[in-house]
C-alpha positions in Angstrom: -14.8 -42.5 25.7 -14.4 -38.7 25.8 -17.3 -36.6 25.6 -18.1 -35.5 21.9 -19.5 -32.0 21.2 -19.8 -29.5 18.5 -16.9 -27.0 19.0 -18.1 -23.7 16.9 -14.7 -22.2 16.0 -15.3 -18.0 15.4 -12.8 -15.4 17.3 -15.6 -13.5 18.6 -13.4 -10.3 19.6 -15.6 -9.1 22.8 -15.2 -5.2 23.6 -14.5 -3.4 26.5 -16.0 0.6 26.4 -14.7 3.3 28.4 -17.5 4.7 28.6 -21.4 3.4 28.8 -21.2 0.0 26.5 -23.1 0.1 24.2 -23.6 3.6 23.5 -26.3 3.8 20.7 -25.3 6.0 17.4 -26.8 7.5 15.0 -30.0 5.9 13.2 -31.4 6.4 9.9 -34.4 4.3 8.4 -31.6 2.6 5.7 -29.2 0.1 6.8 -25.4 1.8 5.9 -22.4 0.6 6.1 -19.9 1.9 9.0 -17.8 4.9 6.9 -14.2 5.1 7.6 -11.8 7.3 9.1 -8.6 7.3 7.4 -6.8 9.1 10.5 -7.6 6.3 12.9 -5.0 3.9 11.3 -3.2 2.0 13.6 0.4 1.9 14.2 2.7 -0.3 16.4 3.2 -3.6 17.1 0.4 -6.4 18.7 3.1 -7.8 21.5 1.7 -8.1 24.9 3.3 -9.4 28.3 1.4 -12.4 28.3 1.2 -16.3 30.1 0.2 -19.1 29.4 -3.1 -20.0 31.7 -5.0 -23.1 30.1 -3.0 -26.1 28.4 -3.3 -26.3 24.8 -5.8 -28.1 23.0 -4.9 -30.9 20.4 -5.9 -31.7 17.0 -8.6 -35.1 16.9 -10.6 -37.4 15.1 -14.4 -37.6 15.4 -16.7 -40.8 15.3 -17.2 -39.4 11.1 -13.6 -38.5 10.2 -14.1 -41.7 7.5 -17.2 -40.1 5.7 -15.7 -36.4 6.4 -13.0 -37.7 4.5 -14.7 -39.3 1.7 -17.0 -36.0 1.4 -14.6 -33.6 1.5 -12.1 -35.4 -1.3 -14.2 -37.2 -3.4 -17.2 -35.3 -3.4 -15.9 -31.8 -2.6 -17.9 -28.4 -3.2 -14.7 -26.5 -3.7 -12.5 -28.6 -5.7 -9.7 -26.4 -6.7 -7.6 -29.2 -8.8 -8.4 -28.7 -12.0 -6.6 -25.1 -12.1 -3.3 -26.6 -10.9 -2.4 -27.2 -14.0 -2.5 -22.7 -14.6 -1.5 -21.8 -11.3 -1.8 -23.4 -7.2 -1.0 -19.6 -6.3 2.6 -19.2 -6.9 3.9 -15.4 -6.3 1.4 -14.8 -3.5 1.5 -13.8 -0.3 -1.9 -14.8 2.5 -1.0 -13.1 5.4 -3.4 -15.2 8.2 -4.3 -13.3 11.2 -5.5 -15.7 13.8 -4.0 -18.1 16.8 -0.8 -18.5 15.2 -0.1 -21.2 12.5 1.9 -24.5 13.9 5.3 -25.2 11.3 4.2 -28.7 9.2 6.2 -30.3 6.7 3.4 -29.9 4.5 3.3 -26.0 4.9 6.3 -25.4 2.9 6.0 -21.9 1.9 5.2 -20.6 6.2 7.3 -17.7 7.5 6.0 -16.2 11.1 5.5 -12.4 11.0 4.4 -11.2 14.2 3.0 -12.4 17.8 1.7 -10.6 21.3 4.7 -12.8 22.7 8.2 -13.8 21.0 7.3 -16.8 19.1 6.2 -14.7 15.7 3.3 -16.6 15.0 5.0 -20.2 14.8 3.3 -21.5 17.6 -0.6 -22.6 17.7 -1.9 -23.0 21.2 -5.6 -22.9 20.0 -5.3 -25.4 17.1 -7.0 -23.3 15.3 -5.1 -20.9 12.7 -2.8 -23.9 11.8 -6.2 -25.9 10.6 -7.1 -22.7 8.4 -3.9 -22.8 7.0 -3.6 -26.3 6.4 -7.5 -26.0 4.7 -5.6 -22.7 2.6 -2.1 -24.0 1.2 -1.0 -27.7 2.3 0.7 -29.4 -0.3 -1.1 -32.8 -1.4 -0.1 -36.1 -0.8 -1.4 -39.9 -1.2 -3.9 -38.9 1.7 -5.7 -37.0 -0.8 -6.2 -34.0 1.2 -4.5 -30.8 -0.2 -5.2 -26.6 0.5 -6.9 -24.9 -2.4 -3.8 -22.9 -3.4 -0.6 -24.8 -2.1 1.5 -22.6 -4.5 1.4 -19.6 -1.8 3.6 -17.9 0.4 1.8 -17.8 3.9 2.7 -15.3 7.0 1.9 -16.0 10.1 0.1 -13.6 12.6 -0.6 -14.6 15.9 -3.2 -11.7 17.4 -5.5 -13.7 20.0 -5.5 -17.0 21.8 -8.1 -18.1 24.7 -5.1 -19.9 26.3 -2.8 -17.1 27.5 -3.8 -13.9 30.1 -2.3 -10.6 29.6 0.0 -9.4 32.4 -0.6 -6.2 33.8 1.3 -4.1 36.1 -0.9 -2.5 38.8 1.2 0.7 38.4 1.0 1.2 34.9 0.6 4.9 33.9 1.0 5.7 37.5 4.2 6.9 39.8 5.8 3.8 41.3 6.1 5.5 45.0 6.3 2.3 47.5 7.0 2.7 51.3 10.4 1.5 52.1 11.2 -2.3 52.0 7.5 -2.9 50.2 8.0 -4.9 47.2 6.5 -3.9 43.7 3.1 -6.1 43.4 3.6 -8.8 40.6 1.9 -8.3 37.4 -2.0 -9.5 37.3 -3.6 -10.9 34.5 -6.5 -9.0 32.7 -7.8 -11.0 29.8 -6.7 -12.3 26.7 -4.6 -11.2 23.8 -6.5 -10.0 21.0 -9.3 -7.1 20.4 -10.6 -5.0 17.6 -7.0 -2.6 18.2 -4.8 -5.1 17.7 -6.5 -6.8 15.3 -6.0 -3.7 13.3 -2.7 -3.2 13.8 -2.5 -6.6 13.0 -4.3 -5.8 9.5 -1.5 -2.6 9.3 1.2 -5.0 10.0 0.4 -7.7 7.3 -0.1 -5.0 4.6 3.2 -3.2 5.4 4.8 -6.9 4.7 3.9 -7.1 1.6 0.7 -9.5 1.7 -1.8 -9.4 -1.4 -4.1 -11.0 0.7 -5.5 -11.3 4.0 -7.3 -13.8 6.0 -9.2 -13.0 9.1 -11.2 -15.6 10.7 -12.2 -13.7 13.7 -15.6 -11.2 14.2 -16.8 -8.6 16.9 -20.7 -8.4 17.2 -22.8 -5.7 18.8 -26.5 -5.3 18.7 -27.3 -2.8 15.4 -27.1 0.7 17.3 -24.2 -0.2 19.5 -20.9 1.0 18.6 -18.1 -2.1 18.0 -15.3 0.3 18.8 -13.8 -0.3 15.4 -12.6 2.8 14.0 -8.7 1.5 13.7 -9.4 -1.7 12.0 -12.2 -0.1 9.8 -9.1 2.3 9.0 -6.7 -0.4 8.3 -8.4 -2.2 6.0 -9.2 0.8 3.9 -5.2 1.4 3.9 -4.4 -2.3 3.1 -7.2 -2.5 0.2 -7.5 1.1 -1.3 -3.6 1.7 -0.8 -1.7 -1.2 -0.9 -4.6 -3.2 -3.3 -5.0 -6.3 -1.2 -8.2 -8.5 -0.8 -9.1 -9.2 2.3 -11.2 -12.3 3.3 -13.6 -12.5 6.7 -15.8 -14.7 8.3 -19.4 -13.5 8.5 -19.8 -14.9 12.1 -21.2 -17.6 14.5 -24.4 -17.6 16.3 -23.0 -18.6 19.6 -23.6 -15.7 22.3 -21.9 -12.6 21.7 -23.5 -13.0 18.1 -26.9 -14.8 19.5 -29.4 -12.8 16.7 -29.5 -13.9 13.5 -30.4 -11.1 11.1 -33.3 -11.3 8.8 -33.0 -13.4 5.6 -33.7 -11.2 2.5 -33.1 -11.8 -1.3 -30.1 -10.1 -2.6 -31.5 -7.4 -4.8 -30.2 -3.8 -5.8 -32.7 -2.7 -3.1 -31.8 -0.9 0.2 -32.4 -2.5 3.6 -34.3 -1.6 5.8 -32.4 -0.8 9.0 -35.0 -2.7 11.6 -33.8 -5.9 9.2 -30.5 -5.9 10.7 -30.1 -7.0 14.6 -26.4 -7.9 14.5 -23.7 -6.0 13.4 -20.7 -8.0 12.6 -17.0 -6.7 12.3 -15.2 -6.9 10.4 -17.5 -8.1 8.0 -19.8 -5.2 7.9 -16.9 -3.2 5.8 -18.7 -4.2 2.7 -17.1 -3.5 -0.5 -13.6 -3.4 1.2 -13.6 -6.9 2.1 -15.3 -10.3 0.9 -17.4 -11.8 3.4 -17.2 -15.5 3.7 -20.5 -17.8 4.9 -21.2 -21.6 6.1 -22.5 -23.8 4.0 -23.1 -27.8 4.8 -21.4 -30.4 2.5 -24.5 -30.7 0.8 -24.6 -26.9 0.1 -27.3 -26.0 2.5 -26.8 -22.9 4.7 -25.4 -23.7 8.1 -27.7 -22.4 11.0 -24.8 -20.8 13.2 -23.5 -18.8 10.0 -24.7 -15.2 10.4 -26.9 -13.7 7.8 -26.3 -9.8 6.7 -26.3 -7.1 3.8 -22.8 -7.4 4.1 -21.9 -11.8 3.2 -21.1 -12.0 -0.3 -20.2 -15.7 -0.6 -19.8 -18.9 1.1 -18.1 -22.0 1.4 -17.8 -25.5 3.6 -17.8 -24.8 7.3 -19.3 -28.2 8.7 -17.7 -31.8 8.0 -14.2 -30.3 7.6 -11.2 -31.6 7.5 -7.7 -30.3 8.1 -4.4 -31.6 8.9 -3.0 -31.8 12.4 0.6 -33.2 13.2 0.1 -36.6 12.4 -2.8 -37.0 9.7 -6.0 -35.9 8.5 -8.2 -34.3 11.3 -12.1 -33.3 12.1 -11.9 -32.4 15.7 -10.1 -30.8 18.5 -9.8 -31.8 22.0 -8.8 -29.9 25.3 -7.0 -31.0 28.1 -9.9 -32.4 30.0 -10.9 -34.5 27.5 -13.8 -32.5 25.9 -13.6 -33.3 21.9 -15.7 -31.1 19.3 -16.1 -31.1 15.3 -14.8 -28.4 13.5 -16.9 -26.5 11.8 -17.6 -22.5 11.9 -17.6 -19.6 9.4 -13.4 -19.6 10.6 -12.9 -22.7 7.6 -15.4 -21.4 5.5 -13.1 -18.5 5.2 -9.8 -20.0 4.1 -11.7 -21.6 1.3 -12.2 -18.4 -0.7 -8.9 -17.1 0.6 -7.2 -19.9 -1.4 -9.3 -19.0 -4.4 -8.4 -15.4 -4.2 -4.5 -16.1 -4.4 -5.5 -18.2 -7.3 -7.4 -15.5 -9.2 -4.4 -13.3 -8.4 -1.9 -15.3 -9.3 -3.6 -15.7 -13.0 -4.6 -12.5 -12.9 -1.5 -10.1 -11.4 -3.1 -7.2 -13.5 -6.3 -7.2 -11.6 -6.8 -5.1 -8.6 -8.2 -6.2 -5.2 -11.6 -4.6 -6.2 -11.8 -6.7 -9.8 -10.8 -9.8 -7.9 -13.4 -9.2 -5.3 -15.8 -8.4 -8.3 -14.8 -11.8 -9.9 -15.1 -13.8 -6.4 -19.1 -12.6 -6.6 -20.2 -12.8 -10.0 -18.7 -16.2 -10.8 -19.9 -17.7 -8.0 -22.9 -20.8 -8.0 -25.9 -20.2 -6.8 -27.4 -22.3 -4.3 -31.2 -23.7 -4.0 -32.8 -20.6 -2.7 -31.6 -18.5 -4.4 -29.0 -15.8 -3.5 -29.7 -13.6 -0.4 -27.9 -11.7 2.6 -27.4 -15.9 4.2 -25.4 -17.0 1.2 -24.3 -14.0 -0.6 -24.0 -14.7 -4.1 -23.4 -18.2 -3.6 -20.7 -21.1 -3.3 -16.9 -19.7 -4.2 -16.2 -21.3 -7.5 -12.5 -21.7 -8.1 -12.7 -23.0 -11.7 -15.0 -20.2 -13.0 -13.3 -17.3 -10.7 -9.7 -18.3 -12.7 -10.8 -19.0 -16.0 -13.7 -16.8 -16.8 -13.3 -13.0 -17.7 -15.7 -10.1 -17.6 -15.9 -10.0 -21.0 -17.2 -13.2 -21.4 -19.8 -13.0 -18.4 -20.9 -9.6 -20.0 -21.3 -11.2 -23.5 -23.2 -14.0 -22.2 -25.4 -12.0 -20.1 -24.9 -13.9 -17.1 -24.5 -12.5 -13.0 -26.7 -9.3 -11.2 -26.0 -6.1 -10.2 -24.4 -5.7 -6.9 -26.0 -3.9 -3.9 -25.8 -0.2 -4.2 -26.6 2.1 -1.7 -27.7 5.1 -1.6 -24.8 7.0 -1.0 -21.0 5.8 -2.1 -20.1 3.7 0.6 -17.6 3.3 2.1 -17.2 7.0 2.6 -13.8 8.0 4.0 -13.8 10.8 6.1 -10.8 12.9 8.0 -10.9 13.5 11.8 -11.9 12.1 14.9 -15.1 10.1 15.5 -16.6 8.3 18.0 -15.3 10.7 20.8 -15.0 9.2 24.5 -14.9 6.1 23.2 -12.3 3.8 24.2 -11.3 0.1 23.4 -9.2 -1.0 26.1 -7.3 -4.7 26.3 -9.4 -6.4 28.3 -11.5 -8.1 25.0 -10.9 -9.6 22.5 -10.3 -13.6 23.1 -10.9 -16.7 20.4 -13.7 -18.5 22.0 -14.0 -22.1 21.4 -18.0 -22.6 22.2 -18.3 -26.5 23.4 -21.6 -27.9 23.0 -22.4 -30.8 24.4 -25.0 -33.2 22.0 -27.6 -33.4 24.7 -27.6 -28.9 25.0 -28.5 -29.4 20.7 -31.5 -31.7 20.5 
């Protein structure tokens, strides 16, 4: 029998500094948000000369795909359904930034957009963006499992993968002067596709294609006074929510061990927090009020220890005991080539979840912009036991309430609390260069799949 484990599934996009890593910035006794600078938007494509250097991994069943199963349709915390009947999502567009999305019969609506290589984002190495997409928009059948918004168009962007190496020429950005009859030294490989840069040209890429929302289930973590290198992306989403209006939906984050400190657990009030609060900064999460920050939650609506608390999480969904679709049937695992098989679970199927229920809300709602829809994510969400607080945000995504409440109604009836405000507007967007001498290079940015064996958990 193949050894079972619990696979964690989070793009932890690990950095690379020119200079000193690490290099501490400024600190203040307040926890802030990052501000943004407009003029580091990215532009260009995300294609890399890459190959392939680890066999793929293959969807799987667990030992519990029977009760997942049961849980997850019959007994379902985000049960989309009864909101069919108004919309599944028709006239939008989820642009999914991830591993690549694998074609199904039962992702009707899937175009590919972009790749580091030629395949455009039709091909899923990883298993992993085609089980987020599956969890977002597959149609239903007589299996009972179906994707929260089925309606929607989804795009394809295929920006890391922990199965390919990038190819670099030992001469590159140098004179090619060999001695006569020496050959050119073949290409070496440096890494995987996918860091903070090209995830933000990958952000660039989907809002230039017309996407009205955005799906990234993928982090970067540093320690809190350690710069994440993220000007571009911080830039990109600001151009794909403040100019194009498009919601974009994150993952808060897995404990596993470029994200190994879980921040402090604090009520969600109107009050600041303190700095000394926050060990882990998480991006692109920590872009608060530009995007929605998505959480773990257990079937049973307790919060999931790996999911990564913060000022910044806003809501969660199911990230343990899921279930997705792989090529032949329902699936709740993935296995690699030698045989290692995990669970999925991870903040990266939380995500998908609320993405669905944004299309939704936008799809009733097509006057709304990105902020209301963000607005109406929050305040219609259920509280869990607990209360609400930086580990659970405002509590489970509710799809019913988020498309059939209004405002008006809430207001009247009293109901929801302020958001966080801090002291100063945030985020603030500023002109000119920051962050001087520092430089992302490739070498990051890869989508780990963290095995656990069950003996390294008890």
């Amino acid at each position: 029998m193949s050894p079972t484990g619990r696979i964690v599934i989070s793009a932890v996009l690990s950095l690379t500094l020119l200079s000193q890593m690490g290099v501490p910035t400024a600190r203040a006794e307040v926890y802030m948000p990052p501000t943004v600078n407009s003029s580091a938007l990215p532009n260009g494509g995300i294609t890399e000369k890459t190959k392939k250097t680890v066999p793929c991994n293959s969807p799987a069943t667990s030992d519990n795909i029977e009760k997942n199963k049961r849980q997850q349709q019959f007994r379902p915390l985000i049960n989309a359904r009864p909101v069919w009947s108004t919309t599944q999502g028709e006239g939008q567009t989820v642009a999914i930034i991830d591993t690549g999305i694998n074609p199904h019969p039962r992702l009707k609506n899937l175009e590919g957009l972009a790749d580091f290589n030629a395949d455009r984002g039709l091909n899923d190495c990883d298993q992993h963006g085609s089980l987020v997409a599956a969890i977002l928009a597959a149609q239903p059948q007589e299996d009972g499992f179906a994707g929260v918004a089925p309606g929607v168009r989804i795009l394809s962007i295929r920006q890391t993968s922990s199965h390919y190496g990038i190819l670099k020429d030992p001469f590159e950005g140098r004179e090619r002067r060999l001695p006569p009859g020496v050959r050119h030294p073949e290409p070496q490989l440096e890494g995987n596709p996918g860091n903070v840069i090209t995830l933000a040209k990958a952000v660039r890429i989907a809002a230039d294609a017309g996407a009205t929302v955005i799906n990234i289930s993928q982090a970067a973590c540093r320690p809190r006074g350690h710069s994440l290198g993220d000007e571009a992306l911080g830039a990109a989403i600001s151009y794909a929510v403040q100019v194009k209006d498009i919601v974009v939906v994150t993952a808060a984050g897995n404990l596993v061990d470029e994200c190994r400190d879980q921040n402090e657990i604090m009520p969600l009030t109107t009050a600041s927090i303190p700095q000394e609060k926050v060990k882990t900064i998480v991006s692109p999460a920590y872009f608060d009020n530009l995007v929605l920050t998505v959480g773990s939650v257990a079937q049973d609506g307790s919060p999931s220890d790996f999911s990564i608390a913060g000022p910044w999480v806003d809501v969660v969904a199911p990230g343990e005991g899921i279930v997705s679709l792989g090529p032949r049937g329902l699936v709740d695992a993935v296995q690699d080539d030698k045989g290692n098989r995990g669970d999925l679970q991870g903040t990266s199927f939380a995500t998908p979840f609320v993405s669905g229920v944004v299309a939704l809300v936008r799809a009733k709602h097509p006057d709304w912009s990105a902020q209301q829809v963000m607005d109406q994510i929050k305040e219609t969400a259920r509280p869990l036991s607990g209360g609400r607080n930086t580990q659970v945000g405002y509590g489970l995504v509710d799809p019913i309430a988020a498309v059939n409440s209004t405002p008006k109604a809430r207001a009247a009836a009293g109901a929801g609390i302020p958001f966080r405000d801090y002291q100063e507007k945030q985020p603030s967007i500023i002109f000119g260069g920051i962050l001087i001498g520092i430089v992302v290079v490739a070498a990051g940015g890869v989508l780990v799949w963290w095995v656990r064996r069950n003996r390294r958990l008890n």
